[in-house]
C-alpha positions in Angstrom: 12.2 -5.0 18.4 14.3 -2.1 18.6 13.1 1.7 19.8 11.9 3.8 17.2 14.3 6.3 15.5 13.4 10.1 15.2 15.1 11.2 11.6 16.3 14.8 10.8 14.9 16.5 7.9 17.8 15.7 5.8 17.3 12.1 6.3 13.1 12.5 5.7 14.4 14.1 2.8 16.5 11.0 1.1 13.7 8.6 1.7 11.0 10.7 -0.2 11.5 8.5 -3.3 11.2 5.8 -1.4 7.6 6.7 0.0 7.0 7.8 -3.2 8.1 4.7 -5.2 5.6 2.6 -2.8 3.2 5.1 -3.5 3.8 5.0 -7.6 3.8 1.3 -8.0 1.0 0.2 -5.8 -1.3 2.7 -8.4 0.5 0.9 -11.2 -0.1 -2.1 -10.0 -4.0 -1.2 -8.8 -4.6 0.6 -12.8 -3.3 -2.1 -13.9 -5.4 -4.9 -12.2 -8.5 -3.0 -13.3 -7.3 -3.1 -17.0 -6.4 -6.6 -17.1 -9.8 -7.2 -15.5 -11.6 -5.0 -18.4 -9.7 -7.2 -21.0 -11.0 -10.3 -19.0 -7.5 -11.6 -18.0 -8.0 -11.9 -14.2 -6.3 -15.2 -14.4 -3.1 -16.3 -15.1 1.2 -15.3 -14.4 1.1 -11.8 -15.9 -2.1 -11.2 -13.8 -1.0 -13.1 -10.5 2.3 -11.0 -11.1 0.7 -7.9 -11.0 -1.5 -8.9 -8.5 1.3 -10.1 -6.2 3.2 -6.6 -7.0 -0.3 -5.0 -5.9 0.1 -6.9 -2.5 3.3 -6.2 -1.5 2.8 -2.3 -2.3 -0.1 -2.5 0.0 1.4 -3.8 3.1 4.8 -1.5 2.8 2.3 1.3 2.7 -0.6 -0.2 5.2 2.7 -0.3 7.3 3.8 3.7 6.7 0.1 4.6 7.0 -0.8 2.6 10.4 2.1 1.0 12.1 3.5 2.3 15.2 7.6 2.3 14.0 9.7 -0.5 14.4 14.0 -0.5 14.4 15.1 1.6 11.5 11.4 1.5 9.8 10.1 5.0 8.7 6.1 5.9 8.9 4.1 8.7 8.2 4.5 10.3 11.9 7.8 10.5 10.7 7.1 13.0 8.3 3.9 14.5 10.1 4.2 15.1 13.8 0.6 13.9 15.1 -0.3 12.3 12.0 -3.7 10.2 12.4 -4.8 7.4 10.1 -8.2 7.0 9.0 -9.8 4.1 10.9 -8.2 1.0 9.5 -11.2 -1.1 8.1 -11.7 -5.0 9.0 -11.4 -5.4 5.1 -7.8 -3.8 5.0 -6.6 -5.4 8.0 -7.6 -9.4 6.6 -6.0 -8.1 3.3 -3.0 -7.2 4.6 -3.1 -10.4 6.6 -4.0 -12.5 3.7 -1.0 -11.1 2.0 1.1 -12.0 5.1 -0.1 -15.8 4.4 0.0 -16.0 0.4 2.7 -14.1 0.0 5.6 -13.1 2.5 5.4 -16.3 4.1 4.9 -20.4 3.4 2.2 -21.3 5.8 -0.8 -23.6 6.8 -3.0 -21.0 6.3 -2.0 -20.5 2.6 -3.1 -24.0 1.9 -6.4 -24.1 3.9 -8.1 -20.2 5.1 -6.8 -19.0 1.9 -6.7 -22.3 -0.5 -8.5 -23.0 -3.9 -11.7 -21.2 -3.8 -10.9 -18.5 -1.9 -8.6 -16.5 -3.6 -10.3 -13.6 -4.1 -8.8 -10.2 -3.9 -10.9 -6.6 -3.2 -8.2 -4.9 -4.3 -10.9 -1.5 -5.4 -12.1 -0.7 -2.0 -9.1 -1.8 -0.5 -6.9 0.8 -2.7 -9.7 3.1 -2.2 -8.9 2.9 1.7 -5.0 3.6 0.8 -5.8 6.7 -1.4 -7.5 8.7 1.0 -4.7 7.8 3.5 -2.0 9.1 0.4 -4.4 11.9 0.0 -4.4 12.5 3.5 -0.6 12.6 4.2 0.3 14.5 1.0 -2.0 17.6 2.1 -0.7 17.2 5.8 3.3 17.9 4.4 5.1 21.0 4.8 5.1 22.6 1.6 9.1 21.9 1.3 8.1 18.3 1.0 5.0 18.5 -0.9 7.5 20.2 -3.4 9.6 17.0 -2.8 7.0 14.9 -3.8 5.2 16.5 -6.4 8.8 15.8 -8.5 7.8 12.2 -8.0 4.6 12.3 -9.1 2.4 12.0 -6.2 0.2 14.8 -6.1 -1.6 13.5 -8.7 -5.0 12.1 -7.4 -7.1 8.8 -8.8 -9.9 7.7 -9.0 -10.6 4.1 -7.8 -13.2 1.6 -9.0 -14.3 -1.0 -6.5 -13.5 -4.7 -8.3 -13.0 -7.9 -6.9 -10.3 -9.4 -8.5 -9.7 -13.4 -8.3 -6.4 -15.5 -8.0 
């Protein structure tokens, strides 16, 4: 692994959509998860799409929120200089690791720790954990950036149900 990059503002400034793209589809994806859920179609390929969509949003941002900064990667200390997570839950971290396994990677542990039966996603307090960290960051910007991303949407605050989703 490579040494962390600082960025200049100007940079900071080009990868705003970017932060807020993650930010936009991983609410899609959550919103959307609850509705298919409400119209009981937590099974099947449009939900495991959406699910899988959900998954991958969650560990690009997990990543911003509470890595320490790898190579070229950029995090929310990049944006905020002593920015402090909220305490990463045991729930978000075996999420983020369960997507590691059924998703980014072909493994053992795909087959077996995570095979038929145990599937099962808690994607509502697990999205609940992310919004307060997006609620968080976006009210420790300078205003020049919250400007930046209010043009993307992000201000807006939601509301998260808890569900357990399946698949």
């Amino acid at each position: 692994m490579g040494k962390a990059t600082n960025y200049s503002p100007e940079e900071l400034l080009k990868m705003v959509e970017h932060v807020a793209y993650e930010i936009g589809r991983f609410r899609w994806a959550d919103q959307t998860l609850v509705q298919l859920r409400g119209e009981n179609m937590s099974e099947g390929q449009w939900h495991d799409a959406v699910l899988e969509s959900w998954a991958v949003h969650l560990r690009i941002l997990a990543d911003f929120f509470y890595a320490a900064p790898r190579q070229d990667d950029v995090t929310a200390g990049h944006f905020i200089k002593g920015w402090q997570a909220p305490a990463k839950s045991r729930l978000l971290a075996e999420t983020e690791r369960k997507a590691d396994k059924q998703l980014a990677h072909l493994t053992l542990a795909r087959a077996g720790e995570y095979g038929a039966g145990r599937k099962g996603w808690q994607c509502g307090q697990v999205a609940a954990e992310i919004e307060e960290c997006v609620s968080l960051f976006l009210k420790g910007l300078t205003p020049a950036l919250k400007s930046e991303f209010a043009k993307w949407g992000c201000l807006v605050e939601t509301e998260y149900l808890t569900v357990e989703m399946t698949g």
